[in-house]
VOGU-3710 file (C-alpha; in Angstrom, 3 decimals, decimal comma):
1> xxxxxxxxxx> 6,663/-9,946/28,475  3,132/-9,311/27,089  1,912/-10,928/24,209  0,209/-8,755/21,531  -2,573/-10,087/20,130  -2,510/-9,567/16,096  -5,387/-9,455/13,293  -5,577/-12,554/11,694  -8,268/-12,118/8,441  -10,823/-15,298/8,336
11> xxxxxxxxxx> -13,335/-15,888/5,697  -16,028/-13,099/5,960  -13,931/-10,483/7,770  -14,181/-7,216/5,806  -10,402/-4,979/6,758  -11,923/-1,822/5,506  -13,726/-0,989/9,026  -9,790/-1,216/10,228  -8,851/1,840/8,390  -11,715/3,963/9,210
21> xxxxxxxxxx> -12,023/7,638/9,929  -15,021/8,045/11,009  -15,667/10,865/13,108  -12,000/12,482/12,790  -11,169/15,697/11,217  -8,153/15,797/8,772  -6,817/18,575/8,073  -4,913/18,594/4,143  -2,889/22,077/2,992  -2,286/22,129/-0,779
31> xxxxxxxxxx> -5,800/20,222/-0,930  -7,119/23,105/-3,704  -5,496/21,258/-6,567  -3,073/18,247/-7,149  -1,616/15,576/-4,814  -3,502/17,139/-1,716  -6,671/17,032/-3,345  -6,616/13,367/-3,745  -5,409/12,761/-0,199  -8,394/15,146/1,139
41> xxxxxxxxxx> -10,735/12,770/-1,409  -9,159/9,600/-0,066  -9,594/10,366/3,507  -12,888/11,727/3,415  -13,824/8,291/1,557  -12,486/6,614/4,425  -15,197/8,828/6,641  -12,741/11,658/8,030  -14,228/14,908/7,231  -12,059/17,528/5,544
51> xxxxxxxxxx> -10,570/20,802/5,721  -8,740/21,972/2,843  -6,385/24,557/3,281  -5,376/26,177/-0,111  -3,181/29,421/-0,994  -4,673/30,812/-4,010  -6,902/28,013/-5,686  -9,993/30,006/-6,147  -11,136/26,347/-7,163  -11,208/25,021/-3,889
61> xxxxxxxxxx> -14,218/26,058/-2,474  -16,226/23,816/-4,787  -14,112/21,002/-4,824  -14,608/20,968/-0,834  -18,649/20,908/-1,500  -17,727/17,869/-4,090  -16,313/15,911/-1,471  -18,767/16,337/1,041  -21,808/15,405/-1,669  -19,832/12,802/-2,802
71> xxxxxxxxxx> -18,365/11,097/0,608  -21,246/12,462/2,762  -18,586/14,054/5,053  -18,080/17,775/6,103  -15,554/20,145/4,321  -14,719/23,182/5,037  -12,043/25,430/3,446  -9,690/27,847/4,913  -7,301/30,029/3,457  -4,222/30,167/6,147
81> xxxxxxxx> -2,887/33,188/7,288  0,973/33,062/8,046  1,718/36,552/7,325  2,255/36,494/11,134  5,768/34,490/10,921  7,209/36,722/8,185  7,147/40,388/10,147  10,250/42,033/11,727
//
């Protein structure tokens, strides 16, 4: 059986680079208000960029430009269409 070799922290060893993002793409709906605006703030500070999907938060469009001046990361936001699923 193989042996898995685990993180042990020493003095000096930061465990933020662990739970980076860097150079993914996360993709939040709700994100134009609430809970999912946090979580799109709190990945973005961990380096993912953004996109905010939002129904009818006309506020959303700034708060994406927020969190990319703020976290240096891209946003972009989408309104999702889904009309598709509901026709007969």
């Amino acid at each position: 059986m193989a042996t898995i070799d685990r993180y042990s922290p020493r003095d000096g060893d930061a465990v933020l680079p662990l739970f980076s993002l860097k150079g993914r793409t996360a993709i939040v709906s709700g994100a134009g208000a609430g809970i999912g605006l946090a979580v799109a703030d709190a990945l973005a500070e961990a380096g993912a960029n953004v996109v905010i999907w939002y129904n009818s938060n006309k506020n959303a469009v700034e708060r994406a430009e927020a969190i990319s001046k703020k976290w240096g990361v891209k946003s972009k936001r989408y309104v999702p269409k889904f009309s598709f699923l509901f026709t007969t």
